[in-house]
N, C-alpha and C positions, 0 to 999 in steps of 0.2 A: 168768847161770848157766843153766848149761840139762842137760835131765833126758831120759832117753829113758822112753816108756809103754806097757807093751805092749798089746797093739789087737789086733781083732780084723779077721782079712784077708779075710772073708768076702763074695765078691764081688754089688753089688746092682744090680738091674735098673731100678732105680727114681732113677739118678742124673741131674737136671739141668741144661743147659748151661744158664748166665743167657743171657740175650739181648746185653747187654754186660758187659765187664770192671768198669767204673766207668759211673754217670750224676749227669753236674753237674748239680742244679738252678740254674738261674739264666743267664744271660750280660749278666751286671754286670759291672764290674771283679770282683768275686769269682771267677765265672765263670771268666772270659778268665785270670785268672790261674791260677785250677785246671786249667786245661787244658792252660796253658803250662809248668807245671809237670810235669805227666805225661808230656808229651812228651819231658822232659828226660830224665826216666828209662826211656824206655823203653816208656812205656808207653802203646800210642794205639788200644785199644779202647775208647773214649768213649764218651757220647754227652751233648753239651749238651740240654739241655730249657727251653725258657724260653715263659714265659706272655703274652708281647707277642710282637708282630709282627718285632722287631728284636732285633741286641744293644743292648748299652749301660744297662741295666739304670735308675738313678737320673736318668741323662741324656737317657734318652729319654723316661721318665714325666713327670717335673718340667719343664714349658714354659709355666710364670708368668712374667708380666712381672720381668725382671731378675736371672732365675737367672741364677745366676754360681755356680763354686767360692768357699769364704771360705779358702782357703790357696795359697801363691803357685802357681801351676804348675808351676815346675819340680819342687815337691817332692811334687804330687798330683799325680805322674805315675810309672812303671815305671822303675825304676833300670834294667832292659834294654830300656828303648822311651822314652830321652829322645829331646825334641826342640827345635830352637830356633825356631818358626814361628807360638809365639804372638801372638794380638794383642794381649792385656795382660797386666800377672803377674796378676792372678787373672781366668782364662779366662770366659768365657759357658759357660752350658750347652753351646749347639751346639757348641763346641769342643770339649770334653768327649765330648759323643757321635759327634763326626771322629773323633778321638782312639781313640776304643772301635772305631769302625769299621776303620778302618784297620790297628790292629794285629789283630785277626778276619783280615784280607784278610790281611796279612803273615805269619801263622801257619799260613793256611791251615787255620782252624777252622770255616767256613761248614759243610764238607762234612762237620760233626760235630754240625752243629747240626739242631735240632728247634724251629720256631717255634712258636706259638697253641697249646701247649701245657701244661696247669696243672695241676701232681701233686697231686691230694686225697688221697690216702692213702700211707703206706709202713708195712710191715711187715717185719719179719726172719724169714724159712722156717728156724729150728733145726733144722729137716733137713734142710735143702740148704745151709746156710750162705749164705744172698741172700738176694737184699732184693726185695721186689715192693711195686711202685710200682702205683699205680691214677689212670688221667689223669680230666679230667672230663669226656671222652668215654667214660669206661667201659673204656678198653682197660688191658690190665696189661704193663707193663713190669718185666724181673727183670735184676737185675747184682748182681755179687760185692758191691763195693763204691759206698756211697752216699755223696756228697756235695754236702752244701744250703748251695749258697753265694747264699741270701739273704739281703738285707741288714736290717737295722734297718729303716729304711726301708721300709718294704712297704704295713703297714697304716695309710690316714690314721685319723688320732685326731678325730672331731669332736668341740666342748664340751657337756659334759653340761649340758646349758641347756634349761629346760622351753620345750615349745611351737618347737619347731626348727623340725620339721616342716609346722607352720602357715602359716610365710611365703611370700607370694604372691606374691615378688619370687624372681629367680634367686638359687639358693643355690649356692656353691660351695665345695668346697677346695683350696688350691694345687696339691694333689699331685692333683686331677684338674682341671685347670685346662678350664673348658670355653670355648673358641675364636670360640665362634656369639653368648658376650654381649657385645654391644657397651655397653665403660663410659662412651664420649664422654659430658661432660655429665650424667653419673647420678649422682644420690646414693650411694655406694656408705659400705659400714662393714668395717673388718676388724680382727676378733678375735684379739688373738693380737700381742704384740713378741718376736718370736723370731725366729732368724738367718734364716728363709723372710721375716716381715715388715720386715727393716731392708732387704731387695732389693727387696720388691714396694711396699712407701708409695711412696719418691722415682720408682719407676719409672710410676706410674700417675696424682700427684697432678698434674700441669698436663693431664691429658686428661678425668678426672671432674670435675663438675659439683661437688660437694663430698663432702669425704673424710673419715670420723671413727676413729678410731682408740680401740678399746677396748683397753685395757692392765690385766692384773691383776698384773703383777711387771716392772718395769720390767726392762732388761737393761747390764750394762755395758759399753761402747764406747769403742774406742781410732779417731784416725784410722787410714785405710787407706792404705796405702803404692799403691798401683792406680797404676797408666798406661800408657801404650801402650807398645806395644815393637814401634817401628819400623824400619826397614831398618836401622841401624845395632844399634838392638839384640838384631834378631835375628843378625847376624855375630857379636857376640860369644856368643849362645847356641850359635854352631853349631860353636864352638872348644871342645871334649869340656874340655878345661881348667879354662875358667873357666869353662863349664858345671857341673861336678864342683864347683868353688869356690862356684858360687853354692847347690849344692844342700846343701853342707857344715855352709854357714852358718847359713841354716837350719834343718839339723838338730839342731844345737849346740844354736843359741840356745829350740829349740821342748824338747828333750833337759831343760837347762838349767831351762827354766821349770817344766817338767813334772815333774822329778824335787824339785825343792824345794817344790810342792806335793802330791806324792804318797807322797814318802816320805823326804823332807828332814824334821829333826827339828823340832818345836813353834818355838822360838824361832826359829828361820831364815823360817821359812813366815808366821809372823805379822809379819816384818820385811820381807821383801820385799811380803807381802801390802797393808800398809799405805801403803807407800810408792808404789805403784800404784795403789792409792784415790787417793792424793793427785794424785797427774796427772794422774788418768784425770777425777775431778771437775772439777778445771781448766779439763779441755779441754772436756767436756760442757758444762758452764757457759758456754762461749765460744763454744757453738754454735746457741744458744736464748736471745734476745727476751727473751720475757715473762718477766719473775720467777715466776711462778706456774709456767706448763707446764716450764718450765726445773725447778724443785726436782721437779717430777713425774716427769720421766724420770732421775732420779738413784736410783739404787736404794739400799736401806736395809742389804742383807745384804751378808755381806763378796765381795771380788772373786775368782772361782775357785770360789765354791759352785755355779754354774751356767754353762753355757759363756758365757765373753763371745765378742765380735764386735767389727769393724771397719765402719766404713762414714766417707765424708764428706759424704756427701747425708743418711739421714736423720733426724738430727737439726734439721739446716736446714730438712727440710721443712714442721718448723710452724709455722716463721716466713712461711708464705703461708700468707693471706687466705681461701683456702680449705679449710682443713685443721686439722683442732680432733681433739683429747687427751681421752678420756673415761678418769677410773680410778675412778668410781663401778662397782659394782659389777653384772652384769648378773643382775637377776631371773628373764626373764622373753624368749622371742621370742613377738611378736603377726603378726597378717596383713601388718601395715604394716609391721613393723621392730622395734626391740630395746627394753626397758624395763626401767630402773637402778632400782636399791632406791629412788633418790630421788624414783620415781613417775614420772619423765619420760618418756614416748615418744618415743623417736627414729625419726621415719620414714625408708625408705631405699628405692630401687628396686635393688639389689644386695647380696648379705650373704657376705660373704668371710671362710673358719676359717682362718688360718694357724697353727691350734695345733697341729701337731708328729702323731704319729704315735704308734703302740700300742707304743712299741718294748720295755717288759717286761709286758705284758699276756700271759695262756695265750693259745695258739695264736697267737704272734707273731712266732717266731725258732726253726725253722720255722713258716710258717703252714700249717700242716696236720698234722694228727696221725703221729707216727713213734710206731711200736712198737716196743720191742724184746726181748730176752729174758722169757719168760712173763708177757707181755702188758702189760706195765712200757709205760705212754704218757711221751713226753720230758716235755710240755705240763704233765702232772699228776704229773710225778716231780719237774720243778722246784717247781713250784705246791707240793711241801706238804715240799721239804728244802731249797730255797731252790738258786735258780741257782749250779750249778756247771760246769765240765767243765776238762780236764788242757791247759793252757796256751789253752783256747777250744778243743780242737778234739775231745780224745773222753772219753767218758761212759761206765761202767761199765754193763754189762748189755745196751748197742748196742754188739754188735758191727758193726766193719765200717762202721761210718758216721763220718764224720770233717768236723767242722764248718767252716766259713771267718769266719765270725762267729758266735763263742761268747761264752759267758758268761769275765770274767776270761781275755781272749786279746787285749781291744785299751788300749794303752797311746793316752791321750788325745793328738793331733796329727793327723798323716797317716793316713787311712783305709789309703791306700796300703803304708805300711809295713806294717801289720799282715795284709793280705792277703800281701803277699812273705813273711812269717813262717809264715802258719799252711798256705800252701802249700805251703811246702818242706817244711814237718811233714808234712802228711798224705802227699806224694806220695814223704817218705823210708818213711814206716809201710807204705805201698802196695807199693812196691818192693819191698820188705825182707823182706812177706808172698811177692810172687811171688819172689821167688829162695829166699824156705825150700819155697816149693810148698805153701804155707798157704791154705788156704781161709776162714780166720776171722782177724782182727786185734782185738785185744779191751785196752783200759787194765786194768790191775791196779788193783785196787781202793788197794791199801795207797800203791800210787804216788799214785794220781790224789788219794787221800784226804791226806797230805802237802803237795800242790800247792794244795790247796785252805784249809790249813788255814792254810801261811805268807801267803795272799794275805789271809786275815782277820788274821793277826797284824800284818802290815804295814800292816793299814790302820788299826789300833788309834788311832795317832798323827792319821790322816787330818782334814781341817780342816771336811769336809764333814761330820763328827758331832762338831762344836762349837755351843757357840751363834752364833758367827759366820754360821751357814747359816740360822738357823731365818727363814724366812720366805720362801725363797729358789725352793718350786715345783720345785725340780733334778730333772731327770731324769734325773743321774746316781745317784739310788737308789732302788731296786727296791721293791716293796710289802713285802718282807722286813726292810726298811728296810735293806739292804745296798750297797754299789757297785761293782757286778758288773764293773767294768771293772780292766785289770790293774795293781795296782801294784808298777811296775818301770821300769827304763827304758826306751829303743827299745832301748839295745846290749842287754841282758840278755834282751828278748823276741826280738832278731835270733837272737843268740849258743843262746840256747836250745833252739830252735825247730828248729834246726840241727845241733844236737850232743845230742840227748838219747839217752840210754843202748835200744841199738835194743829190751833187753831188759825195757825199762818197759813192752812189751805181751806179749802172749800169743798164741801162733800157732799156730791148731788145724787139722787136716786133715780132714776128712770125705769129700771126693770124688775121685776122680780128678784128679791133678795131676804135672806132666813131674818136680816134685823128689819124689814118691813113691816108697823103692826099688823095686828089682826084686821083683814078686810080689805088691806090695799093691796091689788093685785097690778097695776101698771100706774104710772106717773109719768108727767111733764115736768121733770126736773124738781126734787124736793131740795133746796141747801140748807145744810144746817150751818148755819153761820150766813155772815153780811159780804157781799162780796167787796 
């Protein structure tokens, strides 16, 4: 429904041209898909921004021993940039960042890009309708529209373990892997069984000297379907067909899982849940030795409270000689190395955090403070009403800023998926602004509050706030105790994201703009539509 207002046509000298139309933070997969998106429509006054040297965003940071994707490739990859040229279904890093690089070079986004650049501030100008961005070289950058396609992933999380700091031995964490330690032969320890440590143990355990493994929530693991995909396999990936066919299946079967544990009713969810305890114990049992370390790596919480994984190595790996299971609990880091409530000192020359990342901590999705309407910070608007925004992507009160990884915007599976979803959202909202000649794009509150409301009702049923979970460490819930992620399926997040009513935001004029009629030369805010 939309409303005309009358305004005043009072022409002002004081009106600013942003610098660009749109600025992506980031050139991740987020990135590159935000970009590729605007193009689509039309729209290629850019400008990428990103804080490393390169694109490729997760794939270029992360360069630990035995990064890999944990989802086949065909399907953590661009429904318009497949390809058949992998070397196994679940690619290496470096693949991953070809992969990033090459569709850059395909798209012709280099010439849009901004390297060694890292946004510390944004703010929204209520009188110019933009946004200024402040780099950490002090320079300001202003555009219509903002969008922070940063990832989860960003900040590592190290563990709050007294005395970190003390150790005299190289300390690292995955996600800043430093290249110059050589582990040949070295005592090395790493904290942390999570889907970064079932890559990095097997990958490192016959080159160190000996390898301890500190576990405080074991995790649960199915074999991995992995292997190469050789000349043969790669012809049939390169038949669009059974390419399509394989990506299909896939999605189905991940569709399938995901929806009878996220919004499949109680009894269906605790039937298949169990049933997959059952084999998945099995098989873990069948991949560990010792009766002892074997019952150790079997987790106690039910399966789907915290993301499982695949691997066929490490479980095996502690059935070598060199490689020992600690789940006493860690007190204490000394100069020498790590000390368990049970008094022990473990000496180590290497101490390795594979514990995961700040991924709902303030100031972490963006990491950097966004302002928006009368001084409203995102950081501390989520911090004390609990993480929300309208399908992940916008937030009442920021205008003009449209997320790529929000809160309730990713249906658990393919990262992939859900960036093709929240792109096409923002960069239809974008469009839609420029063809009204809108200088502001803004979610209505009564919308976004609806969206927000079904995604708690739906979660009511959720398995992750049974006692099934308790014990379980998941970081699929927020310190709100919420699980900010979307429950629905991929079709419904596809379907949505794509067709939502253009008139679920609000589109205000304030500056000079080509769809302004004849004779309005400046305004105090025109909306077309009710807020």
């Amino acid at each position: 429904m939309t409303s005309s207002t009358q305004v005043e046509t009072t022409a002002s000298s004081e009106e600013e041209v942003p610098d660009h139309e749109v600025v992506v933070i980031g050139a991740g997969f987020g990135g590159i898909a935000s970009a590729i998106a605007l193009q689509r429509k039309g729209i290629h006054d850019y400008l990428i921004v990103e804080k490393w040297g390169d694109v490729g965003g997760t794939w270029l940071a992360n360069t630990y021993p035995g990064v890999a994707v944990d989802i086949p490739s065909f399907i953590y990859s661009f429904s318009f940039e497949q390809r058949a040229d992998w070397s196994r279904v679940f690619a290496p890093g470096a693949e991953l960042l070809r992969y990033a690089k090459d569709i850059v070079a395909k798209h012709g986004l280099r010439e849009k890009l901004r390297v060694n650049t890292k946004i510390e501030h944004a703010q929204f100008d209520e009188t110019q309708n933009l946004w200024r961005l402040r780099t950490d070289g002090g320079e300001q950058i202003t555009c219509r529209f903002l969008v922070p396609a940063v990832g989860g992933l960003e900040r590592p999380k190290l563990p709050d373990i007294d005395g970190l700091d003390s150790f005299a031995g190289s300390l690292m964490h995955t996600a800043l892997w430093d290249h110059d330690v050589d582990l040949t032969g070295k005592r090395v320890a790493v904290i942390g069984t999570g889907a970064t440590s079932l890559q990095l143990v097997p990958a490192i355990a016959e080159q160190v000297g000996r390898l301890t493994v500190f576990q405080r929530t074991p995790i649960w693991l199915g074999p991995k379907p992995d292997a190469e995909i050789g000349s043969r396999g790669r012809r049939i990936l390169g038949r669009r067909t059974l390419r399509s066919a394989f990506r299909a299946v896939g999605t189905v079967g991940t569709e399938l899982a995901m929806s009878t544990m996220l919004v499949g009713p109680a009894w269906l969810n605790d039937l298949s849940r169990r049933a997959t305890e059952h084999q998945m114990r099995k098989w873990m049992r069948s991949q560990v030795d010792d009766p002892v370390t074997r019952e150790k790596l079997i987790p106690q919480y039910g399966f789907g409270c915290k993301r499982p994984s695949m691997s066929n190595t490490y479980l095996k790996t502690f059935n070598r000689d060199n490689v020992s299971l600690v789940t006493e609990s860690i007190e204490r880091v000394t100069e020498k190395g790590v000390v368990t409530v049970d008094g022990i000192e473990h000496e180590f020359d290497v101490l390795i955090c594979a514990t995961g990342f700040k991924l709902w901590d303030k100031g972490s999705m963006p990491p950097f403070p966004v302002v928006g309407r009368g001084g409203l910070e995102l950081g501390e608007f989520w911090q004390n009403n609990r993480f929300q925004a309208y399908h992940g992507v916008s937030i009442p009160d920021f205008p003009n800023l449209f997320l790529v990884i929000g809160p309730y915007g990713f249906v658990l599976g393919s990262y992939i998926w859900m960036i093709e979803a929240t792109t096409a959202h923002l960069s239809r909202a974008i469009g839609e602004a420029n063809k009204r000649g809108a200088t502001s794009c803004e979610i209505r509150r009564n919308v976004h509050d609806a969206y927000f409301k079904k995604c708690l009702k739906r979660q009511e049923s959720n398995m992750l706030f049974t006692p099934t979970c308790a014990g379980s460490n998941t970081y699929y819930l927020d310190h709100h105790g919420d699980s900010p992620f979307r429950p629905s399926t991929h079709g419904e997040m596809y379907w949505q994201n794509r067709h939502y009513d253009l008139n679920d935001y609000v589109y205000g004029i304030e500056t000079l703009r080509p769809a302004i009629p004849a004779g309005i030369t400046s305004t105090r805010r025109v909306e077309n539509g009710d807020q």
